[in-house]
C-alpha positions as semicolon CSV with decimal commas, in nm:
position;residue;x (nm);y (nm);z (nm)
1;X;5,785;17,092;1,397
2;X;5,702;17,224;1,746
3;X;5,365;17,168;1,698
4;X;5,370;16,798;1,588
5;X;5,585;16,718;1,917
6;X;5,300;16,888;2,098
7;X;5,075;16,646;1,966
8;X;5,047;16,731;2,375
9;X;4,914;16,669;2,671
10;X;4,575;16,741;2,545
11;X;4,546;16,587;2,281
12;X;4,655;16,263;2,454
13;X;4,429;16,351;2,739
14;X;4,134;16,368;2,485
15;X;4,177;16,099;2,284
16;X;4,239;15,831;2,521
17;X;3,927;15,964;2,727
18;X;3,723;15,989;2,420
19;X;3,764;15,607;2,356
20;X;3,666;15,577;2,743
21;X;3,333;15,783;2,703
22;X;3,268;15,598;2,368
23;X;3,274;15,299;2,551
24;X;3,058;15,421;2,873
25;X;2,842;15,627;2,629
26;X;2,735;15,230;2,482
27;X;2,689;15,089;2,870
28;X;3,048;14,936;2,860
29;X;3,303;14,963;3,161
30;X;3,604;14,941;2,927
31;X;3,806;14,812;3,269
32;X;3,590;14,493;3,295
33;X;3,634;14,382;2,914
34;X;3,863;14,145;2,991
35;X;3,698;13,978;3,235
36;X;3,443;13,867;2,964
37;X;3,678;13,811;2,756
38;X;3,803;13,410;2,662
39;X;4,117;13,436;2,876
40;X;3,860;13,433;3,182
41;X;3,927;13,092;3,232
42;X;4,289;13,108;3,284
43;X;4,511;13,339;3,488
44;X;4,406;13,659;3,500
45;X;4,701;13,917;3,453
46;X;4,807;14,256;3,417
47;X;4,975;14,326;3,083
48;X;5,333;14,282;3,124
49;X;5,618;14,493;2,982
50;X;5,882;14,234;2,783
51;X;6,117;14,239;3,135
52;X;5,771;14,087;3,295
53;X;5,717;14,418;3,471
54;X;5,327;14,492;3,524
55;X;5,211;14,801;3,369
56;X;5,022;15,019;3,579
57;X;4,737;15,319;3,593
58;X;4,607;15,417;3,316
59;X;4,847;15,214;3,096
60;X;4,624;14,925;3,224
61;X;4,334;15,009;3,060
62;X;4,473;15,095;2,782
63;X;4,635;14,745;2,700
64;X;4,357;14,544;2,850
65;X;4,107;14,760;2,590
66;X;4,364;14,691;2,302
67;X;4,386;14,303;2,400
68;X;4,038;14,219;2,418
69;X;3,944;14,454;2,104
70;X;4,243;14,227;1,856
71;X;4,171;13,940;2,018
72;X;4,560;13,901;2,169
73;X;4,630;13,655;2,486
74;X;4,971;13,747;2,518
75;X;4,996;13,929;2,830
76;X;5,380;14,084;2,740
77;X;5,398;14,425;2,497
78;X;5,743;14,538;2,327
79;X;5,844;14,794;2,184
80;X;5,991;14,784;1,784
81;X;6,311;14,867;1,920
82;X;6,306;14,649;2,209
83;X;6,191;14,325;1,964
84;X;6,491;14,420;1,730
85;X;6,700;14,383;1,987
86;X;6,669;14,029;2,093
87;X;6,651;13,984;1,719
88;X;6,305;13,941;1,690
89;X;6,060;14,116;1,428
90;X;5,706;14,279;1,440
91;X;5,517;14,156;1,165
92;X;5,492;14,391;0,830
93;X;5,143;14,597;0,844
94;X;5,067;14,577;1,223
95;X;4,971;14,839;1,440
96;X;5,069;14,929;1,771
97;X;4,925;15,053;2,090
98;X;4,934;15,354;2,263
99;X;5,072;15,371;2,639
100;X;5,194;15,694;2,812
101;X;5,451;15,792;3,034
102;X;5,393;16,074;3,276
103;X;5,751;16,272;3,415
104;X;5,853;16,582;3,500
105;X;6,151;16,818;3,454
106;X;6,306;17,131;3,629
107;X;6,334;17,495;3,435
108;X;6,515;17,739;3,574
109;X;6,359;18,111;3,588
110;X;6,419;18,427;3,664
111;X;6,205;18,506;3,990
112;X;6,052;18,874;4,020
113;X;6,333;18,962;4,239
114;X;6,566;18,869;3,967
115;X;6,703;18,585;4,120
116;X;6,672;18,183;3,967
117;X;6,383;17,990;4,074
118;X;6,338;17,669;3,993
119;X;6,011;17,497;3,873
120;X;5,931;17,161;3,825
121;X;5,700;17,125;3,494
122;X;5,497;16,829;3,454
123;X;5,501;16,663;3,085
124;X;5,307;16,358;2,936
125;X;5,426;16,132;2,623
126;X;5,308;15,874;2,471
127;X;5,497;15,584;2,254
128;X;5,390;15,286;2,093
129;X;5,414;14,874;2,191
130;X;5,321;14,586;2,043
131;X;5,185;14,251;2,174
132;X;5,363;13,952;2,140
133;X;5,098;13,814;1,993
134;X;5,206;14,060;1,667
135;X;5,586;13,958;1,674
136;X;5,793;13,693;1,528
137;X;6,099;13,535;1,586
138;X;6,075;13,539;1,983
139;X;6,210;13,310;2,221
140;X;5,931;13,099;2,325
141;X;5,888;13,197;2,686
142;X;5,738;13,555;2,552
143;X;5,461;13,379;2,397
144;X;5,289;13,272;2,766
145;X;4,924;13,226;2,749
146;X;4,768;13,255;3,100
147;X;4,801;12,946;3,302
148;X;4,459;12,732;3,386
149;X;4,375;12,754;3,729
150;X;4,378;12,401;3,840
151;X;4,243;12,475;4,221
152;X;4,058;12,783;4,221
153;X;4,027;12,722;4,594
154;X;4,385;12,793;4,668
155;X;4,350;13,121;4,464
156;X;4,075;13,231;4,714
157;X;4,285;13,132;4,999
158;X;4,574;13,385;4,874
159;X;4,317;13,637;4,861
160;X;4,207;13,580;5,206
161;X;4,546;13,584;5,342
162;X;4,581;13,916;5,151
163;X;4,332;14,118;5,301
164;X;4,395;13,956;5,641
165;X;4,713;14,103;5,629
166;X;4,585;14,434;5,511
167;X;4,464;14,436;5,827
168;X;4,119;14,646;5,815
169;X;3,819;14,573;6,060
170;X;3,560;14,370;5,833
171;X;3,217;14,290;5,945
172;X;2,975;14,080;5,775
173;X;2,605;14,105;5,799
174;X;2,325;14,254;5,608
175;X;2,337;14,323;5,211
176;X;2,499;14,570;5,140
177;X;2,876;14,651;5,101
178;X;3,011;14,969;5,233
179;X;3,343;15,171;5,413
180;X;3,231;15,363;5,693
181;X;3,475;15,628;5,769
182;X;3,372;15,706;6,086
183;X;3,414;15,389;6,273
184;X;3,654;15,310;6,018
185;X;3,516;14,971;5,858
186;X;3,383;14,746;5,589
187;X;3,089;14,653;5,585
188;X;3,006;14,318;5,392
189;X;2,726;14,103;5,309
190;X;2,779;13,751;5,404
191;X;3,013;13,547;5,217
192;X;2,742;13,277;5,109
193;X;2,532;13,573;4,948
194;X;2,771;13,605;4,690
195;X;2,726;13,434;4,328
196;X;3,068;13,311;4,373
197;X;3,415;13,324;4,591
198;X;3,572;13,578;4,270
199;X;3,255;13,818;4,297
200;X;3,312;13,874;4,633
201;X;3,682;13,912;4,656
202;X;3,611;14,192;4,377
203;X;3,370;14,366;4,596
204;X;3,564;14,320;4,882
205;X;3,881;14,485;4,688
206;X;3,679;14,804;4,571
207;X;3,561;14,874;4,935
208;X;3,930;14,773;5,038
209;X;4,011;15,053;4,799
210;X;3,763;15,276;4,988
211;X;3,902;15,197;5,325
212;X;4,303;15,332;5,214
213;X;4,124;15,714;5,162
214;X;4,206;15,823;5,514
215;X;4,573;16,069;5,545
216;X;4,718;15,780;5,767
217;X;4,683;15,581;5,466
218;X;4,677;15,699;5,104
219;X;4,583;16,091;5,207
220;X;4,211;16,053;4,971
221;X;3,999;16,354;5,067
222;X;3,633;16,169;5,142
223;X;3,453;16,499;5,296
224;X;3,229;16,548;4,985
225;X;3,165;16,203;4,949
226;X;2,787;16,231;5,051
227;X;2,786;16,594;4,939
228;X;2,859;16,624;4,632
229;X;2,748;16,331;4,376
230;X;3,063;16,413;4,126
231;X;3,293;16,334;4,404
232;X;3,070;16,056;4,458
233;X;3,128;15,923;4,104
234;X;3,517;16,023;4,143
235;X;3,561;15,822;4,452
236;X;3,372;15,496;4,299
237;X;3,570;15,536;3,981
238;X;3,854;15,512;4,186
239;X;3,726;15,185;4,383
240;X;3,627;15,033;4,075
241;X;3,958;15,027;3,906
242;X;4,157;14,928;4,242
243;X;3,927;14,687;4,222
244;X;4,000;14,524;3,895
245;X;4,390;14,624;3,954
246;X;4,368;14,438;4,266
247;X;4,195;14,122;4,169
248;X;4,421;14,114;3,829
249;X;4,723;14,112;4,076
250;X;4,533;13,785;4,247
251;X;4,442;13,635;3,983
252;X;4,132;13,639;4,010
253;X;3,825;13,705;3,747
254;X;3,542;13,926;3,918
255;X;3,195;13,977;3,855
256;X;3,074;13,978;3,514
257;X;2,810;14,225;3,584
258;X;2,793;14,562;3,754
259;X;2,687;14,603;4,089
260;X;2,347;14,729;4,112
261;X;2,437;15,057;4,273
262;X;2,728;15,081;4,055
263;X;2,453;15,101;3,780
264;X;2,335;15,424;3,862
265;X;2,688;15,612;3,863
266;X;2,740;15,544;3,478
267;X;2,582;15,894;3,360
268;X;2,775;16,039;3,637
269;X;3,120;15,911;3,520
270;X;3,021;16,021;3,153
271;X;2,948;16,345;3,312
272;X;3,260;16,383;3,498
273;X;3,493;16,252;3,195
274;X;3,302;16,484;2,941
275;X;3,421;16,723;3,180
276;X;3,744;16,689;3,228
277;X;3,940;16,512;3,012
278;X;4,276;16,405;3,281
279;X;3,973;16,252;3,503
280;X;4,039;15,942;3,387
281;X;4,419;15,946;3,419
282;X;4,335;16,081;3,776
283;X;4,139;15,783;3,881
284;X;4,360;15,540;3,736
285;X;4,671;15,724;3,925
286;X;4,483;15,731;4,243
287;X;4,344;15,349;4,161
288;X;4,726;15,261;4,176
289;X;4,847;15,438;4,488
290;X;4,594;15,267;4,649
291;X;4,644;14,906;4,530
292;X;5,018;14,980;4,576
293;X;4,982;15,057;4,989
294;X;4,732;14,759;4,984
295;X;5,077;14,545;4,855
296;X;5,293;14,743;5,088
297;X;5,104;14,596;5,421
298;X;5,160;14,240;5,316
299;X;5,484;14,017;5,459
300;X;5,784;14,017;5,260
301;X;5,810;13,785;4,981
302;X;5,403;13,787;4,972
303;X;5,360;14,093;4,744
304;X;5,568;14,134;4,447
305;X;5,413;14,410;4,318
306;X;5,653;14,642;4,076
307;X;5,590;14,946;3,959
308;X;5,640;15,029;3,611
309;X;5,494;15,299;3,365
C-alpha cells in the first residue's frame, strides 16, 4: 500500500520529463505547441482552473501539451469531483490529465542532543483534471473558446505599456538580442527587423526574463553563465518559458520558429533533462518567479496575475 502512494516524487519527476525529452529528442519545444496550434488565431491563454485561476509552472506545460495533443480549446480543467459538484458529468471512457502540486510539511525529530527539532520535508503529488471540452452538463460560460482578436494593435500597445512599466533600460540597435549584466541592459534589434509586432514582444519577454536574474530582483545566480554551457542551457530554458508564460499572460502568439541561437541549445537541454530529471520542474518554477515580479512592477489594477498550482 505504501508503495503505490509512493508512486513518488520520482516517478512523477521521470515521467513527466520523459514526455519532455521525447518531445525535444524529435526537435519539438513542447512549450511552443500551442502556438502552432489552431487556437493561434484567437486569444492566447493560460489554462485556467474551473474558478478561472491560471495554472502556473510546470502545470503549464503540462495542460498546454495535453490540449494541443486531444485537440481541446477549452482553456478551463476540473476536477471529477469538482464537475459533480455543480452537477455536471465527465463523459464515460475519458481520460484525464496529470497536474502536480508541490507542498511541504513539518516532522518533528529527535535532535542528537535529544531535544525536538523540527524539519520541514518537501513532498510532490499529482491528481488528475479534465478539460471542459470532456464534460457535460456545464453551465455555458465554462465552455469559452478564446476570443478573436479584433485589433491586434491594441494588444501590442498593452505589451508596450507592460514592459515600460517594468522599467528596465532597453536599447535598440544592431541584431542581436541580449541582457548585459554588467551595465545592466537589453539589448534589442530594431523593432522593424522583426517578422512581426508578436515575435518581438516574445523575444523581448525572454530577455525581460534574463534581466530579473540579479538578487535585487529575483536572486538568479548568472556567474557561470559564460562558463559553463549547462548553466548556459539552464538559464535559456528558463527565459524561454518566461517567455511563453509571459506572452500567454498578454495575449499574445510568439514566434512560430526558434530563434537561431536558440537552435543550438536543444542537445544541451536534452543533456541537462537526461540528467536530472526535477530540471524541468526547476525551470518552470524559476520561469514563474520571474514572470510573477515582472507582474508585481506594473500599476495596480494593470496586472491580475494569480497564482495557483
Amino acid at each position: 500500500m505504501r508503495k503505490e502512494g509512493n508512486q513518488s516524487r520520482s516517478d512523477i519527476y521521470e515521467r513527466i520529463t520523459g514526455t519532455i525529452i521525447a518531445d525535444l529528442d524529435r526537435g519539438v519545444r513542447p512549450w511552443t505547441k500551442p502556438w502552432s496550434g489552431g487556437n493561434a488565431d484567437g486569444r492566447i491563454t493560460r489554462p485556467l482552473r474551473h474558478t478561472g485561476e491560471p495554472y502556473t509552472g510546470i502545470n503549464v506545460l503540462l495542460l498546454w501539451s495535453e490540449s494541443l495533443a486531444r485537440g481541446f480549446e477549452a482553456p478551463l480543467w476540473m476536477t471529477y469531483r469538482q464537475a459533480s459538484q455543480i452537477g455536471a458529468q465527465v463523459r464515460k471512457g475519458e481520460t484525464g490529465a496529470t497536474v502536480v502540486y508541490a507542498s511541504r510539511f513539518t516532522k518533528t525529530e529527535t535532535g542528537s542532543d535529544g531535544g525536538e527539532v523540527e524539519r520541514d520535508i518537501p513532498f510532490l503529488k499529482t491528481y488528475t483534471v479534465f478539460n471542459c471540452d470532456q464534460i457535460d452538463g456545464l453551465p455555458d460560460h465554462y465552455y469559452h473558446r478564446p476570443d478573436k482578436v479584433i485589433d491586434p494593435v491594441e494588444r501590442i500597445d498593452h505589451a508596450d505599456r507592460f514592459f515600460a512599466n517594468a522599467g528596465a533600460r532597453i536599447r535598440h540597435g544592431g541584431n542581436s538580442a541580449f541582457y548585459a549584466p554588467a551595465s545592466d541592459h537589453i539589448q534589442m534589434p530594431p523593432f522593424e527587423s522583426f517578422r512581426d509586432a508578436g515575435s518581438y514582444v516574445a523575444v523581448l519577454a525572454h530577455e525581460h526574463v534574463h534581466w530579473t536574474a540579479p538578487e535585487h530582483r529575483v536572486g538568479r545566480d548568472l556567474s557561470r553563465y559564460h562558463k559553463d554551457r549547462i548553466e548556459r542551457a539552464r538559464e535559456e530554458l528558463i527565459a524561454e518559458l518566461g517567455s511563453c508564460f509571459l506572452c500567454a499572460d498578454l495575449g499574445i502568439a510568439p514566434e512560430l520558429e526558434p530563434r537561431p541561437d536558440h537552435a543550438s541549445y536543444l542537445q544541451s537541454w536534452l543533456e541537462v533533462l537526461k540528467n536530472d530529471k526535477r530540471a524541468i520542474f526547476q525551470a518552470a518554477a524559476h520561469a514563474q518567479r520571474a514572470v510573477t515580479y515582472l507582474h508585481s512592477l506594473q500599476p495596480a489594477g494593470i496586472s491580475a496575475e494569480r497564482e495557483a498550482a
